[in-house]
N, C-alpha and C positions, 0 to 999 in steps of 0.2 A: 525533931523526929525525922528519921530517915522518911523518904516517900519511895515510893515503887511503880516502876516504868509500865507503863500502858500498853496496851497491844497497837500496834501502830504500823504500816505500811515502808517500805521503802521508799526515798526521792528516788526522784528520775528527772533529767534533765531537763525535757519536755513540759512537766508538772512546775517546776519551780521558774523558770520562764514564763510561763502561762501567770503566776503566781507575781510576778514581776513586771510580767504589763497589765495585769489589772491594777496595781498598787499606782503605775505610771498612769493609769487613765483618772486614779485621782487625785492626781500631779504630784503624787512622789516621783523625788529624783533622788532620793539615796536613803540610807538610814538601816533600820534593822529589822529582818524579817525573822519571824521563827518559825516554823515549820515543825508541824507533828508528824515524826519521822524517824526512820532507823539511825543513831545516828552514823554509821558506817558509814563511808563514803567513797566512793571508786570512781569517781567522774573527776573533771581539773577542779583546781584549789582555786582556780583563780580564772574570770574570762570577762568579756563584754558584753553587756545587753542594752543595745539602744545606743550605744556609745556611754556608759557608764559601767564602769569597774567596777565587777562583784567577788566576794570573796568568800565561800564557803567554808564551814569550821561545824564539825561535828559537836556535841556535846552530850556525854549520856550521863548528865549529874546537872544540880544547877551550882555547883561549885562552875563545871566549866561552862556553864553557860555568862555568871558573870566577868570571871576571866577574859571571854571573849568581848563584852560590851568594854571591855577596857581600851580596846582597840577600832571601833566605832568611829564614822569620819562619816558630818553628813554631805558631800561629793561622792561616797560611795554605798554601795550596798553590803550590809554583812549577815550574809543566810546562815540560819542559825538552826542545825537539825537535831531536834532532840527528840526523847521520850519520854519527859518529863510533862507532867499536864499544869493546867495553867493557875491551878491552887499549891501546890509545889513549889510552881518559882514564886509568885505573890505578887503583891502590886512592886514593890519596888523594883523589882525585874520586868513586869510588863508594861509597865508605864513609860520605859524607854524602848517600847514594840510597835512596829506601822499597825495600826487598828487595835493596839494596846493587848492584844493577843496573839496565840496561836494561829497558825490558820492548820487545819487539820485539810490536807491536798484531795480534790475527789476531780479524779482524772473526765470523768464524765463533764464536771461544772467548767472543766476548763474547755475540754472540746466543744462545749455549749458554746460558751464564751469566743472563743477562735470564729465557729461559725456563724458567729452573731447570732444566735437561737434564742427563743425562748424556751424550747422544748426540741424532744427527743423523739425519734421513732422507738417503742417498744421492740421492734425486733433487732434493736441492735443491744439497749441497757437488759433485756432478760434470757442473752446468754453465760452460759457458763463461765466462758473465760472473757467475761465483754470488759473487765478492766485494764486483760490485757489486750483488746481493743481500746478500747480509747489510748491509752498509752500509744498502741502502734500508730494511731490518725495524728495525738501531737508528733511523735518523733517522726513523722511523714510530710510533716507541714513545709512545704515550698517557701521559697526566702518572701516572696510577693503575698504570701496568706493565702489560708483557703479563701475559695467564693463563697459569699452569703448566702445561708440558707432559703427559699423562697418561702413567705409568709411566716416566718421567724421558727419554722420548723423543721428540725433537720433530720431528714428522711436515710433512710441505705441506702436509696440509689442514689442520693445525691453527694452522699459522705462517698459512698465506692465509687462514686462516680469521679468525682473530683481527684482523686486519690489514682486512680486509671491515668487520667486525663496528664495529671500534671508529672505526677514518677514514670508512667509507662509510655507515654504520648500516644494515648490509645482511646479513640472519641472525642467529645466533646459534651459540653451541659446543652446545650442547644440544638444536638443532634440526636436520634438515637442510634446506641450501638445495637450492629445486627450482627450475621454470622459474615457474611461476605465485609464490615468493616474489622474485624478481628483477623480475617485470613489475610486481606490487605494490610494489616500491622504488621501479622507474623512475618511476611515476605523482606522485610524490611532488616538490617543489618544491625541494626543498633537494638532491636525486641528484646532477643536474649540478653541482653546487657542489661537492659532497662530491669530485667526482672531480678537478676544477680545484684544489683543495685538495692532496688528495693526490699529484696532480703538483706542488702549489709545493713540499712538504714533505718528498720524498723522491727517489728517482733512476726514472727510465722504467721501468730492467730489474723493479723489485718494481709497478709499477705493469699494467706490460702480462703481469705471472705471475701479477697478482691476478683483473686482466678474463679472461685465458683459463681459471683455474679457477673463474672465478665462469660462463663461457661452457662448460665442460663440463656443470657442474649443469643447463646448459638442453637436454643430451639432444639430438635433432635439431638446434634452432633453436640451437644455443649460436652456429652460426657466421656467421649474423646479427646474435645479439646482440651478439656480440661485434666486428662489424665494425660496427655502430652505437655502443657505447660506447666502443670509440677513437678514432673521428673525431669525440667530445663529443655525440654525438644521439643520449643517453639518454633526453629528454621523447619523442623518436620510436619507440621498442619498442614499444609499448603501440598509440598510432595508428596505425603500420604494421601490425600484428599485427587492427588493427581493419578498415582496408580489404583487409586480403588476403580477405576473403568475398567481397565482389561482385567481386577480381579473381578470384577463383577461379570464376565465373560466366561468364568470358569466357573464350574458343577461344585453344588455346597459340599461340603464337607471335603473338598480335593485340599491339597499341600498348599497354593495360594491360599486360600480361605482361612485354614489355620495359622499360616505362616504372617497372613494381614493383622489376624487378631490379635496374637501377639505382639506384635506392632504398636497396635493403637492400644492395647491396652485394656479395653472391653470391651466385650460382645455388641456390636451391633446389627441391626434387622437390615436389608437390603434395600427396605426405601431409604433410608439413613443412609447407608451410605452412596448411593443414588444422588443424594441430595447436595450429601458435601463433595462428591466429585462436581456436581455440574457448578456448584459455588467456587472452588478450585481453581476450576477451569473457566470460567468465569473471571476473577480474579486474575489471573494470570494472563488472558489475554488483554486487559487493560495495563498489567505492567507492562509487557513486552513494547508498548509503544511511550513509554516514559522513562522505566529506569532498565537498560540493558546489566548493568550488572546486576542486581536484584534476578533477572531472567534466568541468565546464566549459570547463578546460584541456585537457585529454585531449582531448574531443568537439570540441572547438574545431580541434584542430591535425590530427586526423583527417579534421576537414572539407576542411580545405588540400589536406591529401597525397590524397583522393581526387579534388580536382582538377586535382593533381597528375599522377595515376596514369590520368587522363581514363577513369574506370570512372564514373561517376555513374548512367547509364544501368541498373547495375546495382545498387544503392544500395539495393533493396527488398530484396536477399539478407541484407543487416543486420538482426542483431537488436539494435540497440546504437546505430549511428549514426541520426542525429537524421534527415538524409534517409532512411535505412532506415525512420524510424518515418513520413514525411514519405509515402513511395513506397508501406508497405503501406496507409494512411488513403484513398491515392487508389484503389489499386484496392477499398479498400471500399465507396467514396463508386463508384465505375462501377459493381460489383455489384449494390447498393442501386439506382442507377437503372435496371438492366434489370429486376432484378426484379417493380420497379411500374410499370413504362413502360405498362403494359396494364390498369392499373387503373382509369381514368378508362371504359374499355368494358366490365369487368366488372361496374361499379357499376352499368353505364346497362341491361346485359343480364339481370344475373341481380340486381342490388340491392344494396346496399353492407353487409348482411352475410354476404355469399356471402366466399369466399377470394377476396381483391383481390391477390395479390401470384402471381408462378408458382413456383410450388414446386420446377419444377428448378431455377432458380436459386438459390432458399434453401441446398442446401447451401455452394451459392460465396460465398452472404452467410458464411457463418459458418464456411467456413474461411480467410474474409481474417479476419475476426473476432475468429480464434482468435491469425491471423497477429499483429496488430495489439497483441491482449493479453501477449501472450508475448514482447511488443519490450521491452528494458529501462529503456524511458522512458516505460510506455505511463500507471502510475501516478506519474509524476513531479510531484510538486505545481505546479509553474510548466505542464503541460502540458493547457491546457483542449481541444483537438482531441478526444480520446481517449473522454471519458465525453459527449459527443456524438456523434462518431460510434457508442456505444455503444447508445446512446440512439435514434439510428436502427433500428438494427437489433431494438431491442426491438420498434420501431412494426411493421418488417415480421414480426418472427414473430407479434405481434396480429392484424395484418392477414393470416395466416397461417390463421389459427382462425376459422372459419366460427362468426357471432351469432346465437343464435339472435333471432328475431323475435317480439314483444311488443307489446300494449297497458295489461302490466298495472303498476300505477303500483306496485308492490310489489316485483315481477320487475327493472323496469325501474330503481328504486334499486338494489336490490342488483347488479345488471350496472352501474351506475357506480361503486359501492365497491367493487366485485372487479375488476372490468378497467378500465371507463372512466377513473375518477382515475388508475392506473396508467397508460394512455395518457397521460390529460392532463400528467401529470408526464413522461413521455420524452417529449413535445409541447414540454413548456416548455424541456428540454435542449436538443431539437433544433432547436428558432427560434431559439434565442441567436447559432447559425451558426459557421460558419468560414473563412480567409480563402485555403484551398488551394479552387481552382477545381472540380478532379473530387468531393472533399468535400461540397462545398456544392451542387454538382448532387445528388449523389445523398443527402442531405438534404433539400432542398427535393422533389426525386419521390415520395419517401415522407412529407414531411407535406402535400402534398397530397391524397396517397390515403387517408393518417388524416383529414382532413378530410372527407373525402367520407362518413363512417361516423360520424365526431363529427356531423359535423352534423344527420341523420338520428336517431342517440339522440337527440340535444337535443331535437328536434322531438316526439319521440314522446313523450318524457319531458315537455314541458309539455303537452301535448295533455291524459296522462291527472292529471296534476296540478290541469288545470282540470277535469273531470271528477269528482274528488277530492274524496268528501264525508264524513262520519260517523270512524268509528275510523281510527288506524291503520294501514295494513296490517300483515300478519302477521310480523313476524321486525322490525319497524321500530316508533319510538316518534314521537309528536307532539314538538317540541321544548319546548311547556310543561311536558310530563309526565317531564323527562330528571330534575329533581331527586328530583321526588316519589317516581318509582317506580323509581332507579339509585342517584344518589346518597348520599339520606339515609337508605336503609336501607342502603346499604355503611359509612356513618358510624354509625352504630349498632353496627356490628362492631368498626369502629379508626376511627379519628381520619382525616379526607378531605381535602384539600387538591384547590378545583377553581379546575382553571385556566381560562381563559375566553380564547381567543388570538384576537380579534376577525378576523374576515373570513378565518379559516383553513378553507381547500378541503381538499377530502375527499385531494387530489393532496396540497397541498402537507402535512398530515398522515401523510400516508403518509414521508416526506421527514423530519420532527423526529422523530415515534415510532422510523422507524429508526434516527434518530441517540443517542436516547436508550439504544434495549436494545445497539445495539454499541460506543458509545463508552463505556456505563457499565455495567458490567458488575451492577452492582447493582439495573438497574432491570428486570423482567419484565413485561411484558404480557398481561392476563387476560382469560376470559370467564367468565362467569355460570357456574355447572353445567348442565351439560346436554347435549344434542347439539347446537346450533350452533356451528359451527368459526370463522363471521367476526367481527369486532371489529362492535361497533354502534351505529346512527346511526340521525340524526332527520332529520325532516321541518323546514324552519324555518316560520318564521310569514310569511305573505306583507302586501306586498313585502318581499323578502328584506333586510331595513333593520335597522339595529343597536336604534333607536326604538322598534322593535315586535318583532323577534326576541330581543333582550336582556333589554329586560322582561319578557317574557312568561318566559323560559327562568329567571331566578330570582326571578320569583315565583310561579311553576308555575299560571298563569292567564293566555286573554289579554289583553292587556293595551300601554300604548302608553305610553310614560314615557323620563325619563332619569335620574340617576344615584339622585336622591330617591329614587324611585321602586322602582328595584331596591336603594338599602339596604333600606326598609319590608317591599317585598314579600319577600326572602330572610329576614329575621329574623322575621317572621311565618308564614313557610309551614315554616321550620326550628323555632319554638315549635311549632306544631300538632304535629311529630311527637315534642317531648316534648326537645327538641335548642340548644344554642348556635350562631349563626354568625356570620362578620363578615366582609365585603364590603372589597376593597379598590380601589381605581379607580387610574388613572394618576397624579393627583395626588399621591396618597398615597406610588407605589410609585417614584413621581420622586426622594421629598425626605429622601434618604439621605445623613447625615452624609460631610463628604469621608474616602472611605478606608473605607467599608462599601459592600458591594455590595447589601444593602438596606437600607429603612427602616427603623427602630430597631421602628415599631409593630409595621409587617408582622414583621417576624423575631418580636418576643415575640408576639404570635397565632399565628404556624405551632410555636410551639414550645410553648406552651400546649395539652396535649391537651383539657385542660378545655373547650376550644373543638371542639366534635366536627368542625365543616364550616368550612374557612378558606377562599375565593373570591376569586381574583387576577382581574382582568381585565388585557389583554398589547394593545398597542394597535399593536406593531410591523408585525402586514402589512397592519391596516386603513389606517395613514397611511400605509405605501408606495401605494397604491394614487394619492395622491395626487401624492406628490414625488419617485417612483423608479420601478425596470423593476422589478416583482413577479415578470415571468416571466421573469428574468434570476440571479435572486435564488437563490443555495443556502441550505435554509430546515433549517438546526440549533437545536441549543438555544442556541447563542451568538449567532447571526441575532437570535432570538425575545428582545428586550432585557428581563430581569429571570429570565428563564426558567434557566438555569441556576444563579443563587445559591437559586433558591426552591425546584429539587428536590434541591439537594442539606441544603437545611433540612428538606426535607418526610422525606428521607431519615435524617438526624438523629433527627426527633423521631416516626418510624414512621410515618408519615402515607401513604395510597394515595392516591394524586394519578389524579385524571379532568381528562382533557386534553380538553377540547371547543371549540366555538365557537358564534357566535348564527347565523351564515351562512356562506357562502364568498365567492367572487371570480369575474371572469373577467378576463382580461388582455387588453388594447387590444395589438393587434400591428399597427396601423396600416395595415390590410386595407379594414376596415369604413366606414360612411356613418354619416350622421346625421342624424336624422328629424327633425325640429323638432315641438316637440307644448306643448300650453298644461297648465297646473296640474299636473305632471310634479312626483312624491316622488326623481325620485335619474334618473341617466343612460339608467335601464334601467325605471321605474316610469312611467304616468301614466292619468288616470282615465276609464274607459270614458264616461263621460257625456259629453258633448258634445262629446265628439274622434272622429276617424274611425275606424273598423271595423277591429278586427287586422288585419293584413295573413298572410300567411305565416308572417313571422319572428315572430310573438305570436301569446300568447294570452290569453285575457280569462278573468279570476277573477274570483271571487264567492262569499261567502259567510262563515259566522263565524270563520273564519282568514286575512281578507282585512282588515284594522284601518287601510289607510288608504283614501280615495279613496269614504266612506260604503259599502265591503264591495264594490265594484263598481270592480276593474283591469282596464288592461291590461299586461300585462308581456312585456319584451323576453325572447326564448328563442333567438336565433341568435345569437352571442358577438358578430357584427358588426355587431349594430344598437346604435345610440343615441343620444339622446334630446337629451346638453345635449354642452357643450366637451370638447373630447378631455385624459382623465388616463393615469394610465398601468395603471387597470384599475378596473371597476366595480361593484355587487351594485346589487341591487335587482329583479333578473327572473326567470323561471323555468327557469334552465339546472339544470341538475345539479348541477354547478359552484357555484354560487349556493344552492341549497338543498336538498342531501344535507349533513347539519352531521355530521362526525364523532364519532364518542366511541371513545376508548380509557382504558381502565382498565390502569396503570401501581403495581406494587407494589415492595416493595424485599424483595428476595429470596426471597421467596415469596408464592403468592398466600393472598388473607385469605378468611376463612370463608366459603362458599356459592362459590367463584370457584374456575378451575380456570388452570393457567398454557395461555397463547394458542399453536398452531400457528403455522409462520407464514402471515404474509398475502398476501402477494405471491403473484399468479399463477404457473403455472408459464412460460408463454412469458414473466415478466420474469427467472424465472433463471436458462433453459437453452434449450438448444437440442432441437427434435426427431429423431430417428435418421432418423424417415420423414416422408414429405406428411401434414401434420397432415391433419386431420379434425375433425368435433364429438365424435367419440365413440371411446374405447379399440379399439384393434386387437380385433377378436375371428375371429381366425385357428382354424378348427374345430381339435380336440386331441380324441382319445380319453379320456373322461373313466371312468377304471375304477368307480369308485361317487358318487352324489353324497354332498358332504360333510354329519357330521350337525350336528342344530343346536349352534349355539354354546349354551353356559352362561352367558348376560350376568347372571344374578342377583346376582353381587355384583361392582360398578363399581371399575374400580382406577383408580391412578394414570392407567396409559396407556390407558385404555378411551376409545376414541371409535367415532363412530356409524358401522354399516355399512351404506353406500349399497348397490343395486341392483349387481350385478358380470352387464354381458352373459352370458349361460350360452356355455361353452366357453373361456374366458380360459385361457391356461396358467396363468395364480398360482390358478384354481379347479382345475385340474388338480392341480397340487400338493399342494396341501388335500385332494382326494381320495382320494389316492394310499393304500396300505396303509403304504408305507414314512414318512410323514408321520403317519399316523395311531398308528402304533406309536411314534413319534418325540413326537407329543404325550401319549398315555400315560404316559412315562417321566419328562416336565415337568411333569406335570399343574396342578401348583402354580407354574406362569410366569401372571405378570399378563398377559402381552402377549395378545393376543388372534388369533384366525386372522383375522377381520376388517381384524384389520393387516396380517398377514403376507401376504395378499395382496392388498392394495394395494400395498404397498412392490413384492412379486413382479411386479408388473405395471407399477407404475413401471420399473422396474430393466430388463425387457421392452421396454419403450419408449425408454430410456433411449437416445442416440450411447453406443456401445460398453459399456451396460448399466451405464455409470454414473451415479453421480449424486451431486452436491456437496450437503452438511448438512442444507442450510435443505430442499432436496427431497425429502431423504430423509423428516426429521422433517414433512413435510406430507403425506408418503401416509402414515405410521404416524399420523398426528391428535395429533403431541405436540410441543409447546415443542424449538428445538434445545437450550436447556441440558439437555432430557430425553433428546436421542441417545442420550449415553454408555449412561443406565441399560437405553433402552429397547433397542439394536441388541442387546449379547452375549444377551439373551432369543430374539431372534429367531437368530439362529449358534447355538443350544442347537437351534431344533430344525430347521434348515437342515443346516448340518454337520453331518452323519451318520459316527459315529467321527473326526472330528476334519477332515475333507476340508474344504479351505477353498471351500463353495458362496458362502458368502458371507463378504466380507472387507472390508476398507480398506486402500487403497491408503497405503503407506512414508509419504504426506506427513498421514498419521495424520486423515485429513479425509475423502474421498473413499469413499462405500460403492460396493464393485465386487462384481457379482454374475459369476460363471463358470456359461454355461449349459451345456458342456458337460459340467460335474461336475451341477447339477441335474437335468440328464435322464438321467444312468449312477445319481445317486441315486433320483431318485425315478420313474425309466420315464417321463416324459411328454416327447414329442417333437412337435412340428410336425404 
């Protein structure tokens, strides 16, 4: 009797696999399976599972189902799909079946099965189309298996979870996914693939159950995100998430507004998208410091969609997008030029070291400043805008600090090592320029109001230069006297290593010393014992010439020679003091085997302590001066050619490296004129005799530090004058610049005997900002002072002991000091090295401080101590600040930032305003 076919399901390949390692788990390895089933078939006839050949064959009759058993082989599998039920075929046909039956396929039992379950979440088996879920979770199955259920129960978030994890590469079982790790996917190049994949590989229903639980994790914004990854614009989350700020800057219902919504797709409320901007942006500043291309992609398509979203105009709301960083730059550059717009009549009225800049403005300079900083590209390596307009802004808080006014050629150097070089160096930042318009305006406004101030030092400073006879001045040395009385009695100590970085300005020093102490952590900076806090420098030898300044400096006499001449005189003035040296020149430090970064000599001399003084000369920024832009130039130990393999040898072999030069520089900015003048030593030198009379821009030397020209110069002193053909920067005159020769002493991790480790150098206006209209002088706001404080006990000098200047009478940090509640507080420390002298300075920094704070290097410059010394020196001072423990004084969470609370210091210590 005919039978009649069942209602029965389609296979699927997913299903009869599942179907085949359950048979294998109990230890089938071949045979016949039948399967209650369409028997259609559209998948391959023939493949592997497990390493065993299976061979599918339809049957919609048991006629062909027996036909098929005829071809049976137990080394393989032969699936047998029919719709015949299993009283139809009969025993004789079942009896040669694995489980002697049908197995009728339920996609659920196999997904059970896959995830090692014993059971199911209900909200996945009582949807509508949850068959065509589970079908999608088998045909989704990674080659390695899903992960096991936890507690043999297999939950949605763990099925969607897994299914994320392993097709999307999106979370983890161990982790949970939030909105900021889905934006973090989306950034990623491979996202959109991943998802175009998992639509070829599985069915819609498991694809669009996976987006909407990966779109719940995103909390508000899920329904965004989620209407962005179905329609495949997953590279768009992230970019949209980035212009919604400056759309959020524009009035509801305007053309951004609608233009966003469309966009994203639906309606969202303004904390939502509030939310996913700051996650965004968020996001995106942690790519930027891992994968640049992902950035660039990102910023790139963000750029689109805000021209998209026609918000540009709002663009400066960004802290992230590239015109965000674009739009805060310009209003610092307009800031910057109101500020000095009125500088050219301050100079003319009160003299150009009165304050040239107006100080209401200054705070607007330095909260676009702040704006600017805080942008997420503002230290982007490819972003040169940044540390130029940076750069400006230094100029005007300089230009902020009223100069004092001098003749005295002692004063007048150390006001170019302390502030002026630091000019000159945000000088050379800020000529380099920029190619956004409101930028470079207000760039150019303020170095011409620095100008106005530079060029007046310069003048002063040759004037008393040629005036300049006998010793010294005080706190400064001759440049013949640098070895005699520096050097080779610090070689006497430990083994010296001096560097000689030809034509290196006291600026662009400032510039590689910093590079050295923060890029290397091993290298510190010293000064002599004693109470001077600045690094210290010479006088060169005039005309400021390598001829006469070189020579003379290593053979500590002077003297006019070239290379002979300084071997002779260095190994003869290093014998008198009872000592070895050896001199290496450029030729020398050039002819380094290939594949050594020095010379085989050089290296065994700096490693030979037996050698007490080893002397490089560094030729790198004297011959820029010829063939390149000097004041263009970022001036590292990498810059400075040899200079990097030789302190890290001097390092090696303990060696205190003294970094100097024979002169400095000035940089041709292609401003200036040209004199024409007869028997001229260099661009900037030429001989008072029978040429015409200094003009203004010079002045006329004379005397036994004058070695060419028979003792009797004239030398250029206005950077814009000169003499022969245009290079690209010159020495030979009397600028500052020219001949203020640096010296810093550089040890490797501690300082050596008689040396103390250096504060830092840098001015305060190059590393902060002021709270109020600077001045010359500390606030001294009257304060009831309850007793004055008694004398300090300086008799036995510590660690952090530095020298205590005059403090105007009434400062609050003197208030402090005086207090009872301090004074009982120092009692109880007695045995603290740190000194009251310190403690208020810092107190009066901190006082003056924007928002009484103050970032490392500041801190450790009103205490008078090295920053690697903070650590030890601050908890001295919080012993007798923090009174029972009250945090008067603290650091800010980012472990850096000393923040003083004044109103816990005046409930501690009574003194108020």
């Amino acid at each position: 009797m005919a039978g009649t076919a069942v209602t029965v399901p389609a296979a699927t390949l997913p299903v009869l696999r599942a179907l085949l390692d359950e048979a294998h788990r109990k230890r089938y390895r071949g045979g016949v399976l039948a399967v209650s089933a369409k028997p259609d078939w559209d998948g391959p006839a023939e493949f592997e599972h497990d390493g065993v050949p299976v061979r599918i064959v339809g049957c919609p009759s048991t006629l062909a189902v027996r036909e098929a058993l005829l071809e049976r082989a137990p080394d393989r599998w032969l699936v047998l799909l029919t719709d015949r039920d299993d009283n139809e075929l009969g025993l004789g046909i079942t009896a040669h079946l694995t489980w002697q039956r049908t197995r009728r396929p339920d996609p659920w039992a196999a997904v059970q099965d896959r995830f090692e379950a014993t059971r199911i979440d209900h909200r996945l088996v009582s949807r509508a189309d949850n068959r065509d879920l589970a079908l999608g979770l088998l045909s989704a199955r990674p080659p390695e298996g899903w992960p096991p259920a936890r507690a043999a129960l297999l939950t949605r978030d763990h099925a969607l979870a897994s299914v994320a994890a392993s097709r999307l590469g999106l979370g983890s079982l161990t982790e949970p996914l939030d909105l900021a790790s889905v934006l973090r996917w989306t950034t990623r190049g491979e996202a959109a693939t991943a998802l175009t994949d998992l639509r070829a590989l599985t069915v819609e229903a498991l694809v669009d159950e996976v987006l909407t639980w990966v779109a719940e994790r995103c909390g508000t914004a899920g329904p965004a995100v989620a209407a962005l990854l179905r329609c495949g614009r997953a590279a768009d989350v992230v970019p949209l998430g980035l212009v919604a700020r400056p759309v959020l800057a524009t009035p509801g219902g305007s053309g951004p507004r609608a233009l966003f919504g469309r966009e994203t797709g639906v309606p969202l409320p303004d904390h939502v998208i509030a939310s996913w901007s700051a996650e965004a942006e968020a996001v995106v500043r942690e790519v930027i410091t891992v994968d640049q291309e992902a950035t660039a992609r990102v910023l790139a398509r963000a750029e689109t969609l805000l021209d998209a979203v026609e918000a540009i105009s709002h663009a400066g709301e960004s802290g992230v997008l590239r015109r965000g960083l674009t739009a805060r730059l310009a209003e610092l550059g307009e800031t910057l030029r109101r500020c000095t717009a009125r500088a050219v009549t301050r100079a003319g009225t009160e003299g150009p070291d009165a304050v040239l800049v107006d100080v209401e403005v200054l705070p607007e300079v330095e909260a676009a400043r702040a704006g600017v900083e805080e942008h997420a590209l503002a230290r982007h390596a490819d972003e040169v805008r940044v540390p130029r307009a940076i750069a400006g802004v230094r100029l005007a808080r300089w230009l902020a600090h009223g100069s004092e006014t001098s003749t005295d050629l002692g004063a007048l150097t150390t006001r170019h090592r302390d502030h002026g070089a630091w000019a000159d160096r945000a000088i050379a930042a800020a000529w380099t320029g920029v190619d956004d318009e409101a930028l470079a305006q207000g760039l150019r406004a303020v170095l011409e109001a620095a100008r106005l101030r530079r060029d007046v030092h310069d003048q002063l400073f040759g004037q008393a230069l040629a005036r300049h006879s006998g010793p010294a001045p005080a706190g400064l040395i001759h440049l013949e006297d640098v070895v005699a009385t520096t050097v080779l009695p610090l070689a006497k100590r430990q083994p010296v290593l001096l560097v000689i970085a030809d034509g290196m300005s006291q600026a662009v020093a400032t510039e590689v010393v910093d590079d050295l102490v923060r890029r290397y952590d091993t290298w510190l900076e010293c000064l002599p014992d004693g109470e001077n806090e600045r690094r210290l420098a010479a006088l060169a030898v005039l005309p400021s010439l390598t001829e006469v300044s070189r020579a003379s400096l290593l053979s500590g006499t002077l003297t006019v020679g070239q290379r002979n001449t300084e071997q002779r005189g260095l190994r003869t003035l290093a014998k008198s003091h009872g000592l070895r040296a050896e001199l290496f020149h450029k030729l020398n430090l050039d002819t380094s085997p290939d594949g050594y970064a020095l010379a085989l000599d050089v290296a065994a001399a700096v490693d030979d302590t037996d050698i007490a003084l080893v002397a490089c000369v560094l030729n790198t920024i004297d011959d820029s001066l010829d063939r390149s832009d000097p004041g263009g130039t970022a001036w590292t130990a990498d810059t400075v050619k040899h200079l990097r393999p030789l302190m890290e040898r001097a390092r090696r072999a303990g060696r205190v490296v003294v970094l100097t030069s024979d002169h400095g520089h000035i940089v041709e900015r292609r401003q200036g004129r040209q004199q024409p003048a007869e028997g001229t030593s260099s661009n900037r030198s030429r001989p008072a005799a029978g040429g015409p009379s200094p003009t203004s821009d010079e002045v006329r030397v004379n005397g036994p530090r004058v070695l060419l020209h028979n003792g009797d110069a004239i030398l250029a002193v206005n950077e814009r004058l000169r003499y022969g053909p245009l290079k690209a920067g010159y020495h030979g005159g009397a600028s500052p610049a020219e001949v203020v020769v640096p010296i810093s002493v550089l040890a490797p991790g501690e300082a050596p005997s008689g040396w103390r480790l250096a504060p830092p150098q840098s001015p305060s206006w190059w590393r902060s900002a002021q709270s109020s209209a600077p001045s010359k002088h500390p606030s001294t706001a009257p304060v009831h002072l309850p007793v004055r404080p008694a004398k300090e006990d300086r008799s036995a000098p510590t660690l952090f002991d530095a020298p205590d200047e005059p403090v105007p009478s009434g400062t609050r940090g003197e208030a402090v000091l005086a207090s009872a509640a301090y004074r009982d507080q120092r009692k109880r420390s007695a045995r603290l090295a740190i000194s009251d002298g310190q403690v208020r300075r810092l107190l009066d920094a901190l006082l003056e401080a924007p928002a009484h704070r103050l970032d490392p290097e500041s801190a450790a410059a009103a205490l008078g101590v090295a920053t690697v010394q903070l650590g030890g020196a601050l908890p001295q001072v919080q012993r007798l600040l923090n009174v029972e423990q009250y945090p008067v004084l603290s650091r800010d969470p980012d472990g850096a930032t000393v923040v003083l609370d004044v109103e816990l210091l005046a409930d501690q210590f009574g003194v108020r305003p």
